[in-house]
N, C-alpha and C positions, 0 to 999 in steps of 0.2 A: 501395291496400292492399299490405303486406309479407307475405312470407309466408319463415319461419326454417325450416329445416331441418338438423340436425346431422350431418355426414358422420359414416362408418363407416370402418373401415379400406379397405374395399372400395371407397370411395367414390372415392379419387385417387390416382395414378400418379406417379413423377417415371420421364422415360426420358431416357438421356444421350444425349446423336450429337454428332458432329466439322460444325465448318464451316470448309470451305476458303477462306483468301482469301490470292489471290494479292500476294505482293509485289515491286516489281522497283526496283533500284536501279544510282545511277553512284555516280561516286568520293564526291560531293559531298553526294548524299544520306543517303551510308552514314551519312557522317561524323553529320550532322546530328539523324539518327535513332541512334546511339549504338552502332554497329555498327563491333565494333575489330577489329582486326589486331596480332600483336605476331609477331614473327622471335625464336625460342626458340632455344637451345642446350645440351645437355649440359656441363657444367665437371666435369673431376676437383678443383677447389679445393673447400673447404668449402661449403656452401651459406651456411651463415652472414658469410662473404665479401658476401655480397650480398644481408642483409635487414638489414641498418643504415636508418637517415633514412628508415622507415614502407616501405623496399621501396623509395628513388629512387635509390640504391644500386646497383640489378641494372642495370646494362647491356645483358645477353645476357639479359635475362629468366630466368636461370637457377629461379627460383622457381615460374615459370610452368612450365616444362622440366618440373621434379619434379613437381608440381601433376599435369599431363597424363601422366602415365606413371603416376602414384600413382591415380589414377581411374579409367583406362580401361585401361593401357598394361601393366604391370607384371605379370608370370605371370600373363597372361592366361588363356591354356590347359589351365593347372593351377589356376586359381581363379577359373573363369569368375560363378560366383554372385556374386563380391563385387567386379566390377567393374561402373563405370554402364553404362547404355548398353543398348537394345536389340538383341540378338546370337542369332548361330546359328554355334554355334561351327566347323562346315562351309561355313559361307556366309561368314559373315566374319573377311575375313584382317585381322588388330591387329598391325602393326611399328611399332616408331618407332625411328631413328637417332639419331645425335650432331644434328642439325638438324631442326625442324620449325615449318612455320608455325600460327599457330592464327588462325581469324576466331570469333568472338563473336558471337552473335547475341540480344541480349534479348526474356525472355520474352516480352516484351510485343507483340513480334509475333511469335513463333512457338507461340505460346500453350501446349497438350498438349505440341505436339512438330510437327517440321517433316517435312510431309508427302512419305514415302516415292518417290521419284522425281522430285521436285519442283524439287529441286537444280541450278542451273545459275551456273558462274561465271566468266567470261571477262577475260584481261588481253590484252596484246596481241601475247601470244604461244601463251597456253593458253584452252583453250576444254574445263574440268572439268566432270563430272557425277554425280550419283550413281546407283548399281544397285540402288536400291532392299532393299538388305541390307546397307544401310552402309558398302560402300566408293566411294571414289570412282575415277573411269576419266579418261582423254583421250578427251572426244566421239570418237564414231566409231569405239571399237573394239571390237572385237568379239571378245568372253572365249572364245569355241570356239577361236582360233586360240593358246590356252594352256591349262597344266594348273592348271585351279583348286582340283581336289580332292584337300585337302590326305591324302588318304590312298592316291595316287597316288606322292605322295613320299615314297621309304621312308626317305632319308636325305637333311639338306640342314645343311649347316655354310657359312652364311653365312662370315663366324659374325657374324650381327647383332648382338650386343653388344661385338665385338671393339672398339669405337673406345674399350671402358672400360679397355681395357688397353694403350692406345697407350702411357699410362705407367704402366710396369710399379712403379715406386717411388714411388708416393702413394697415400695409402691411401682405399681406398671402404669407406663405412662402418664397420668392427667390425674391430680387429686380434685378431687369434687369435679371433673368435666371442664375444671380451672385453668387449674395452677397447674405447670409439665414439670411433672418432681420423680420422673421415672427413677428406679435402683434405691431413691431416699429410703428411709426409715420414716413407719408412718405414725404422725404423734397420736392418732387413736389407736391404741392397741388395741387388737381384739383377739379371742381365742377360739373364735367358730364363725363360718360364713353363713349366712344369710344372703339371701336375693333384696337387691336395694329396693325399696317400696316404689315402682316405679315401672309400670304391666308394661311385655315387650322388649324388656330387657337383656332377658335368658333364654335359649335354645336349646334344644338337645342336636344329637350330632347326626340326626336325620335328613333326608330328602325334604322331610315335611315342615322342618323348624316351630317343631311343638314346643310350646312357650313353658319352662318350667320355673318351679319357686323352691328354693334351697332354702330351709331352716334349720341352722344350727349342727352343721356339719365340717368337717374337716377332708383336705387331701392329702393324698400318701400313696408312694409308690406301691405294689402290690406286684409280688413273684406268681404268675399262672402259669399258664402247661408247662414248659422247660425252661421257669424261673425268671422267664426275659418280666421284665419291669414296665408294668402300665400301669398309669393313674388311676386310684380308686377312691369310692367315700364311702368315711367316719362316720357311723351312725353312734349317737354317744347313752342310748338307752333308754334317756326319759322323754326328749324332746325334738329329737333328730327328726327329719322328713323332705322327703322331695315331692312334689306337689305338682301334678297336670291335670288343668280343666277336664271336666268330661267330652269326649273328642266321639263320635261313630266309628273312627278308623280302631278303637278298643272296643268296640261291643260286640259282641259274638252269642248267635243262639245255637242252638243242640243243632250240631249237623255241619256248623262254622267250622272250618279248619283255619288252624292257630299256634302259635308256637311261640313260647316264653322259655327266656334262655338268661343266666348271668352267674357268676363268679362269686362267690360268698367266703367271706372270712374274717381273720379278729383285728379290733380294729386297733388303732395303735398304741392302746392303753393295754393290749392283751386279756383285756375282758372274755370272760364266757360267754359263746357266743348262745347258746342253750342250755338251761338249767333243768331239771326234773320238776314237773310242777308249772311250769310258765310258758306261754307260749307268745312266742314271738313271731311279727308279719314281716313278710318282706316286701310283695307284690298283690296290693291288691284295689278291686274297683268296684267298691261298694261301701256300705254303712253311711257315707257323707257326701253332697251336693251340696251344689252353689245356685242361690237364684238371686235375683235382683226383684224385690219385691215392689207391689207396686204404693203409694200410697195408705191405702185404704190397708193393704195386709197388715200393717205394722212392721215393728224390726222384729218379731224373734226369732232368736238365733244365735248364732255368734258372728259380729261384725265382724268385717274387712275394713282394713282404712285405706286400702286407695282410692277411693272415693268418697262423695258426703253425698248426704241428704235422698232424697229417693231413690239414686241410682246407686246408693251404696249396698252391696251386696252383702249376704247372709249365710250364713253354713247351714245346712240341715239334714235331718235324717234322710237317707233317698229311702229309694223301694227295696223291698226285703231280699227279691232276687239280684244276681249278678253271675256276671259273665265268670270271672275268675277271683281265687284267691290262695298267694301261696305264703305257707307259712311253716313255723316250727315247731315242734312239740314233742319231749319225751314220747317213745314206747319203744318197750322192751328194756327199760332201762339205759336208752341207749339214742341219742336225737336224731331224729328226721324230718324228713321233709316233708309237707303235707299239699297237693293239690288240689283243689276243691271248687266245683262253681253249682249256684241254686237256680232254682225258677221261683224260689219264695216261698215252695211247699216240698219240692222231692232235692234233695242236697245227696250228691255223687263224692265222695272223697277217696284220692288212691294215696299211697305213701310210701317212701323209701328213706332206707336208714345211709349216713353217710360219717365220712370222719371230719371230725373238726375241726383239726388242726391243721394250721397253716407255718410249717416251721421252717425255717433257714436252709437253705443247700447246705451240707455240710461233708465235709469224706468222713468214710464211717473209720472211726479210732479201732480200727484191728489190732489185737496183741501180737507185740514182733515174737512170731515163733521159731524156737531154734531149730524144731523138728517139724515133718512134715505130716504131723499128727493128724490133720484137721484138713488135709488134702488128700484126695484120693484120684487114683486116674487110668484107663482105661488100657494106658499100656504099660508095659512092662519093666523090669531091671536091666533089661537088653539095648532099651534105646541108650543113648549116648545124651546125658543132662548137663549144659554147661552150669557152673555157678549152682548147686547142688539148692535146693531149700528157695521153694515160691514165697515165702514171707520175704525175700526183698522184692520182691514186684509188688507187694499188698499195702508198703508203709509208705508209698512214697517215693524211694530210695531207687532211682532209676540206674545204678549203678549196676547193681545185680539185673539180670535177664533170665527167663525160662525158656531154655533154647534147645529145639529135640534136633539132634540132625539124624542123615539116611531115612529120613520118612518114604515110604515107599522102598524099602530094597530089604529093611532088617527090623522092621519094627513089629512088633507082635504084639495082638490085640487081647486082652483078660479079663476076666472079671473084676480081679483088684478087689479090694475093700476090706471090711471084717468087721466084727459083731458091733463094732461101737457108730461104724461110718457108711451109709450106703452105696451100693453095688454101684459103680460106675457105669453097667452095660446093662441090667436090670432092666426092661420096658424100653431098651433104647433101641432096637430094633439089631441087626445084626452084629455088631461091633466094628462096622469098619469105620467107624466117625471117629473120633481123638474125642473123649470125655473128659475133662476136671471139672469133680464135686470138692463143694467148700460145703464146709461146716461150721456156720455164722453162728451156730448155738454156742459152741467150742469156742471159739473167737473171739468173742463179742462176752464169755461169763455167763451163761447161761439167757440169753434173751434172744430173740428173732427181729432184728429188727428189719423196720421197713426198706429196703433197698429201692430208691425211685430212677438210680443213675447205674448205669458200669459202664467207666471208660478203660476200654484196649487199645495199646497202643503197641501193632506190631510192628517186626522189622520191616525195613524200607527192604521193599520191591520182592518180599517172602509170602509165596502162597497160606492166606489161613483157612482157606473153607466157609462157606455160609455159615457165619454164628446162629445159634439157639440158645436163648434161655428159658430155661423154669426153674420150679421151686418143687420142694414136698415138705411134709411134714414128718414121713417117717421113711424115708428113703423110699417107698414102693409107690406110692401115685404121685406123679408129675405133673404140675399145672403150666401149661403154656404162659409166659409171661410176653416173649420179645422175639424179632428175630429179623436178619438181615432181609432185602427185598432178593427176589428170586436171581439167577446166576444169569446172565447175558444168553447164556449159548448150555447145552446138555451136554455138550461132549467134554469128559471128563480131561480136565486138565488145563480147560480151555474156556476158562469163566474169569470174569470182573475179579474176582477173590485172588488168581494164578498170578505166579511171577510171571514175568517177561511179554505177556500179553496185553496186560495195559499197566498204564501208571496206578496202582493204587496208593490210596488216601491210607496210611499207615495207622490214624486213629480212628476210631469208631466208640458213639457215645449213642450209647440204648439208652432209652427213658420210659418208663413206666407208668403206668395208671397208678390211683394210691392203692394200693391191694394190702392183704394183711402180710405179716410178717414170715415169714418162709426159714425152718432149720436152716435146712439145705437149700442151695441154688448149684445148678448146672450149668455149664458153657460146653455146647456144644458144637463142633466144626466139621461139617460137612466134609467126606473124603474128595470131591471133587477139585476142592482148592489147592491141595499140596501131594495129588498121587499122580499127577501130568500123565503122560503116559505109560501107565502101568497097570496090571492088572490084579486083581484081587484073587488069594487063593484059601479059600472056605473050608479048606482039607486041614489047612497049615494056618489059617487065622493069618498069613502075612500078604505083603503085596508083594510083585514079582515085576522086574522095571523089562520091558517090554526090550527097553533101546539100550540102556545100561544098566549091568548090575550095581553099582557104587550107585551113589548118591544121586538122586532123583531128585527133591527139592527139600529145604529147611522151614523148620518151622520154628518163630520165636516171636516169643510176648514182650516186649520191652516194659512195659507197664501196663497196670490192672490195679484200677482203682474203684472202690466201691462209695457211693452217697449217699444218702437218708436226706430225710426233710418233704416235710408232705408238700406238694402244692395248693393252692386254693383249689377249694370242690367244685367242679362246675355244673350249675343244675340246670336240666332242661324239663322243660312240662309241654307233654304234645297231646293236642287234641286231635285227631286224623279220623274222619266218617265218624265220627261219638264217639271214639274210642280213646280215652284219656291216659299216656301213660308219662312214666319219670325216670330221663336219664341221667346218671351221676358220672360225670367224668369221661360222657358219650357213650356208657353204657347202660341198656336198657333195666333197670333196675326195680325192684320192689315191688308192688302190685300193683296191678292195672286193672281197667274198669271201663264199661261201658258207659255212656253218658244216662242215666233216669231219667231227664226231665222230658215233662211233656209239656206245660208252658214255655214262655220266651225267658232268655237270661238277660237280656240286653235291660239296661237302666241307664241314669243320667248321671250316676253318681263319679265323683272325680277319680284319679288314678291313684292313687297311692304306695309311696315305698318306703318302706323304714315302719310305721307304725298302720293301724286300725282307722281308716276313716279320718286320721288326723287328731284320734283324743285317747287310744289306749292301745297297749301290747306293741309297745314301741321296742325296733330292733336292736340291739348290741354286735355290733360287729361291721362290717366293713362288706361294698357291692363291686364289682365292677364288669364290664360291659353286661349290662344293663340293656337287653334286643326284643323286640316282639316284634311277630314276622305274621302276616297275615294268610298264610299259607301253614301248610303241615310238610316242616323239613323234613326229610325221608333220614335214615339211618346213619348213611354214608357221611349226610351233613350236618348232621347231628354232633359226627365222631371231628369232622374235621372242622367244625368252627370252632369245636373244644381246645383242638390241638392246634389249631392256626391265634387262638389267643382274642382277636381282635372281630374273628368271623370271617377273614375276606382272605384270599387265594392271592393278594395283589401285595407284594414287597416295597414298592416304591413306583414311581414314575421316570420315565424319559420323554422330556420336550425335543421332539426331533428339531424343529427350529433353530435352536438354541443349541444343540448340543451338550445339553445338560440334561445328566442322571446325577436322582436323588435315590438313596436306598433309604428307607424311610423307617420301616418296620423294626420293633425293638427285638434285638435277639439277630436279626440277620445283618441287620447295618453295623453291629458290633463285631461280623465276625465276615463279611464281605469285602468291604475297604478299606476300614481302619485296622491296617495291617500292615505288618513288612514289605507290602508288595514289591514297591518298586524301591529296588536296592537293599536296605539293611535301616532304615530309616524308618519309623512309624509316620504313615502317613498325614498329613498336617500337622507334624509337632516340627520341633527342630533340634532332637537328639536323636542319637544314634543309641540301640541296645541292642547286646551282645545276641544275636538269635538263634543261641544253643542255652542263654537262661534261661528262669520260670517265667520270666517277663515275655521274653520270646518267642515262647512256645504258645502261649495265649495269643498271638498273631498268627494270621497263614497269607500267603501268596498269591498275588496275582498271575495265573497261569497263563491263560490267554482273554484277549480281548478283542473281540470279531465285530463290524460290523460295514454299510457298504452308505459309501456316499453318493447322495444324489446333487450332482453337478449339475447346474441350469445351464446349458448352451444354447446358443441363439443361431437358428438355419437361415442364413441370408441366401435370399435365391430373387436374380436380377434374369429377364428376357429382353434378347436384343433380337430383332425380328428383322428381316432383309426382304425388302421386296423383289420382284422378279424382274423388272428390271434394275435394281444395284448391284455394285460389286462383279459388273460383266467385263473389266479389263484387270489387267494386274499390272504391279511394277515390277515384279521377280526379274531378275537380270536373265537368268535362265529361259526368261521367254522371247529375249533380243536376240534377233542376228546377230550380233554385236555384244558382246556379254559384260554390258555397262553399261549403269544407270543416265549416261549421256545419251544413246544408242533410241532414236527413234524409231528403229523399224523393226518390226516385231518377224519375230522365226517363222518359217512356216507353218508349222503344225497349228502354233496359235494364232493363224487368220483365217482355219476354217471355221464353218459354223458348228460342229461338233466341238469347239474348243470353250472349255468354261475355267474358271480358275478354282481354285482351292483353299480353302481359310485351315491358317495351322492355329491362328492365335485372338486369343479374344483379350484386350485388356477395359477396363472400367476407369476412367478420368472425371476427373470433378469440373466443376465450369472455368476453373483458372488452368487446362488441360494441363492438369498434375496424373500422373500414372497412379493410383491409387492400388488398385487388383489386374493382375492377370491370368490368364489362364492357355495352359498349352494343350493341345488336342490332343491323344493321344495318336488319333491317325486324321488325317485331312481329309476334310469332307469340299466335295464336290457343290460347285451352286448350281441353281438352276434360273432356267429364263422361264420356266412353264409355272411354277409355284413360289410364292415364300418360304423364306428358310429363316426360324427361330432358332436361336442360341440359348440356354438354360446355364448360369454360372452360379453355382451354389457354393459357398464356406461357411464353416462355424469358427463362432466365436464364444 
């Protein structure tokens, strides 16, 4: 027997929920699964340059470029409703540069949207993730030791979109606000930018969008901390400036804590950026204000023309005191920096000396040596040297290798050296570490020069030990310069550095602060990486293999190459409880000072960079990110906006929505997905290179790509309710005397009053009684004549 019952509104539910499923992919799989890659770039050319032949055309993906700034990217800040993406416009930071990588991820696995912290992407050099508010990080950092809240920063002039005016004479988009002559060539030539006369028109790259006025300056890319390339400006000496109203969010009296930070170097003419005798402003908020006078005051002054008549505004002297002022100026024969703010009677000034050159990456030109004069090393004649003479790892010449084998079973550890080359073991603690000193004075013709870089490139999958480097000057005091982050685990053998324990990254590039120039440099490698299990014997200066006496692990440098070229100085000025100090390069440097004043420093006067109040001691040289932070950065973050270039801990974004990741950041988006990854193919190009060249080797791999998608499913749940009297006969054959649906008379059993039937099956029909759903019990439920009996039929879809 059937029994129909017609639902009510009441009767069934739909409820949504997210199902997570993890995905994790290699190069191979990505590919397979439809998961692209493409290496973007900004063009000042027209874009129409490059949507000919359906789009085969774009080489730089320029289309793509526009695409991703048009949807997510593009005044952001100021239009945040109508960009994609799920966002918090204090949580998440949106840049993009002239360069940007983008991965793709189809819907089809990330279904809703790809699940919030789920993010994980590794080549084999970076190891990306996301924070769960859409940006992405380098695993392992950790965002307290930077300022992430963007209302901390009261001023910040990248100026991140300055690379759109590297050329100043092609035109973007719209001439006069007109004419669409975007990529043309523009018939006014000009040879410096200016802000169009016309208030409101320019921002900086703040929370705050402080209105600024460019005079007569230039853009050009600029190499900071490890050389990645961001926009900076051309101050040209006599007439350069950039220009902000007097604002409150820049006054500060004795007691304020404050923090002025930016990038300083030569600008593209390679002018001095300080001479003996002259000093030059960079940052300051004093000597000149604007008023709008009234009538009666008259004009004097110096006029503004964005306006006439009485609301035309006037320059003038401001108040004697101010808050800050940094500048430049010989002492010691030698240029620094100078910090300084007044109350108009007691003036505080601290200062540090810096270097001021800003020169090219370049590998340092070492003499190919035939002997091994100018090398010295902590072990002995005894090891086993493949390829005799470290001058071919030094030229380039990856052909030759320094390759020790039996480390740990026969190797003996020495002093080495002699009158002319310092003691390899000297101050190094017991000599169970593997020492090579170079002798760059040797090498190099008698000079020291500045080492900012050393790349090692050891054998694949050979323990090296924690690197260390320092320098000295006479072989016996050693200055810390660099050194790898600490080993995974203490147990010797059995650390990130070891073979067969994890995958290591074969190359490793140290970078350096600009320090002076060093004879000597030291590479030091920890015993933990290449003595697995063995023990050290301090009798006999050898190690002793625990498990085997033969060969324990090898150890080989495949390449070691050394760089020079100073980066841009980066200067910070922190004010913290009165206490006024100067770091160069994120170190705390020169003298420091208490803050004097005992009146207010705070005045009206406008901001000023590049010159004095806007009429003398105009800058030579070049700015770039350009911060002031209304708080007092502590040390940590001092060191790391230095080293992060840009200030912020955040590489890129991912729209989980969308399924698009942007690597955004210059320096990691170069070396995260525009890569060999998937296959042998450079990522959004459409050739193939050899990846055992030089070309090759400048790409690295997509290793894995992890993350988990959230699948929308919809919980249909329909109740079918039975009254106490329905459903009290059945047609089961099995309940006939007669075991046939002809068969009117029911079996004994079923004409007691203890007799009820059994429901095995529920099915769901639409009003034209179509079978739509069913459903089978798993065990048959009994009805009843004393209560109602409800049915609950739930599926996802």
């Amino acid at each position: 027997m059937s029994v129909y019952k017609k639902f009510s509104p009441l009767d069934y539910a739909t409820v949504p929920f997210n199902a997570h499923k993890q995905y994790t992919f290699n190069s191979s799989s990505a590919v397979s699964n439809q998961i692209t890659v493409f290496d973007t770039r900004w063009t000042s050319e027209s874009i129409s340059t490059y949507s000919g032949n359906s789009g085969n055309n774009d080489s730089i993906n320029a289309i793509k470029y526009q695409q991703l700034d048009h949807l997510y990217y593009r005044n952001f800040k100021r239009d945040v409703n109508n960009r994609l993406g799920d966002n918090h416009y204090l949580k998440q930071r949106r840049v993009l540069y002239e360069n940007a990588n983008i991965l793709s991820i189809p819907a089809g696995l990330y279904g809703h949207q790809v699940k919030p912290g789920s993010f994980f992407l590794s080549s084999s050099n970076r190891k990306i993730v996301d924070d769960k508010n859409g940006n992405l990080i380098i695993e392992g950092t950790n965002i307290s030791n930077y300022i992430t809240d963007p209302r901390a920063n009261v001023l910040n002039i990248g100026p991140v979109k300055g690379f759109k005016r590297y050329d100043l004479n092609t035109i973007e988009g719209y001439l006069n606000d007109t004419y669409y002559r975007d990529g043309e060539v523009n018939p006014d030539q000009v040879t410096s930018y200016s802000t169009p006369d016309r208030s409101g028109d320019e921002f900086d790259d703040s929370y705050y969008f402080n209105i600024l006025e460019y005079k007569d300056v230039t853009f050009s890319e600029k190499s900071l901390f490890d050389f990645d390339e961001f926009p900076g400006i051309n101050f040209n000496g006599f007439s350069s400036e950039v220009r902000i109203g007097h604002d409150d969010k820049f006054n500060y009296n004795k007691g304020d804590d404050f923090t002025l930070m930016f990038f300083l170097g030569e600008n593209e003419e390679g002018d001095i950026i300080n001479s003996a005798g002259v000093t030059n402003y960079i940052l300051a908020k004093s000597t000149t204000k604007t008023i709008i006078p009234t009538p009666s005051e008259g004009t004097a002054g110096i006029k503004r023309i964005q306006a006439t008549g009485s609301s035309q505004p006037i320059d003038i002297f401001s108040e004697p005191q101010y808050p800050f002022e940094v500048y430049l100026e010989h002492a010691d024969n030698s240029p620094h920096i100078f910090f300084r703010r007044s109350d108009g009677e007691i003036t505080t000034t601290i200062s540090a000396s810096f270097n001021t050159s800003s020169t090219d990456r370049t590998q340092l030109p070492i003499n190919n040596q035939t002997e091994d004069i100018y090398i010295t090393s902590s072990l002995t004649d005894s090891f086993h040297q493949i390829n005799h003479g470290l001058h071919g790892v030094l030229d380039g010449n990856n052909t030759n290798v320094l390759c020790f084998d039996n480390i740990g079973s026969s190797v003996e550890f020495t002093d080495g050296g002699d009158d002319d080359h310092p003691n390899s073991v000297q101050n190094g603690g017991t000599g169970r570490d593997i020492k090579l000193d170079f002798d760059m004075f040797g090498m190099t013709d008698g000079e020291s020069p500045i080492i900012t870089e050393i790349e090692l490139e050891f054998g694949d999958y050979l323990g090296h030990g924690r690197v260390q480097i320092s320098g000295s000057n006479n072989g016996t005091t050693w200055t810390s310069i660099s050194q790898e982050a600490d080993s995974l685990s203490n147990i010797p053998g059995r650390d990130e550095y070891a073979p067969d324990t994890f995958q290591i990254e074969p190359i490793r590039l140290f970078k350096f602060p600009n320090l002076t120039g060093f004879k000597w440099y030291r590479l030091r490698f920890e015993e933990n990486g290449f003595n697995n299990s063995s023990n050290y014997d301090t009798n006999t200066n050898q190690f002793t293999s625990i498990i085997n006496p033969i060969t324990v692990t090898d150890f080989q440098i495949n390449s070691l190459k050394f760089f020079e070229g100073n980066r841009q100085p980066h200067i910070t000025c922190r004010a913290s409880s009165s206490q006024m100090q100067i770091f160069v390069d994120g170190i705390l440097t020169g003298t420091s000072g208490s803050d004097n004043s005992i009146n207010q420093t705070q005045n009206t006067a406008n901001l000023y960079i590049g010159n004095k109040g806007g009429k003398t001691n105009h800058f030579t040289g070049s700015l770039s990110q350009i911060n002031i932070f209304n708080r007092a950065l502590t040390d940590v973050q001092v060191e790391n906006h230095f080293k992060s270039s840009d200030g912020s801990p955040y590489v890129g974004n991912i729209f989980y929505s969308s399924g698009i990741v942007a690597i955004t950041q210059p320096g990691v988006e170069e070396s995260a997905l525009a890569t060999l990854g998937l296959g042998e193919m450079i990522i959004g190009e459409n050739f193939i290179i050899d990846p055992n060249s030089e070309e090759g080797k400048a790409f690295v791999a997509i290793n894995q790509l992890k993350f988990q998608g959230s699948h929308l499913i919809y919980e249909h749940e329909y109740q079918c309710t039975l009254d106490e009297y329905e459903f009290t006969d059945t047609l089961n054959p099995s309940a006939r005397k007669i075991r046939s649906h002809q068969s009117a008379d029911l079996a004994d059993f079923a004409t007691g009053s203890l007799f009820r039937p059994y429901i095995t099956t529920v099915g769901l029909y639409n009003e034209n009684n179509e079978l739509l759903v069913v459903g089978k019990l798993g065990q048959p439920i009994r009805t009843s004549d004393e209560t109602d009996t409800t049915l609950i039929v739930r599926w996802d879809t």
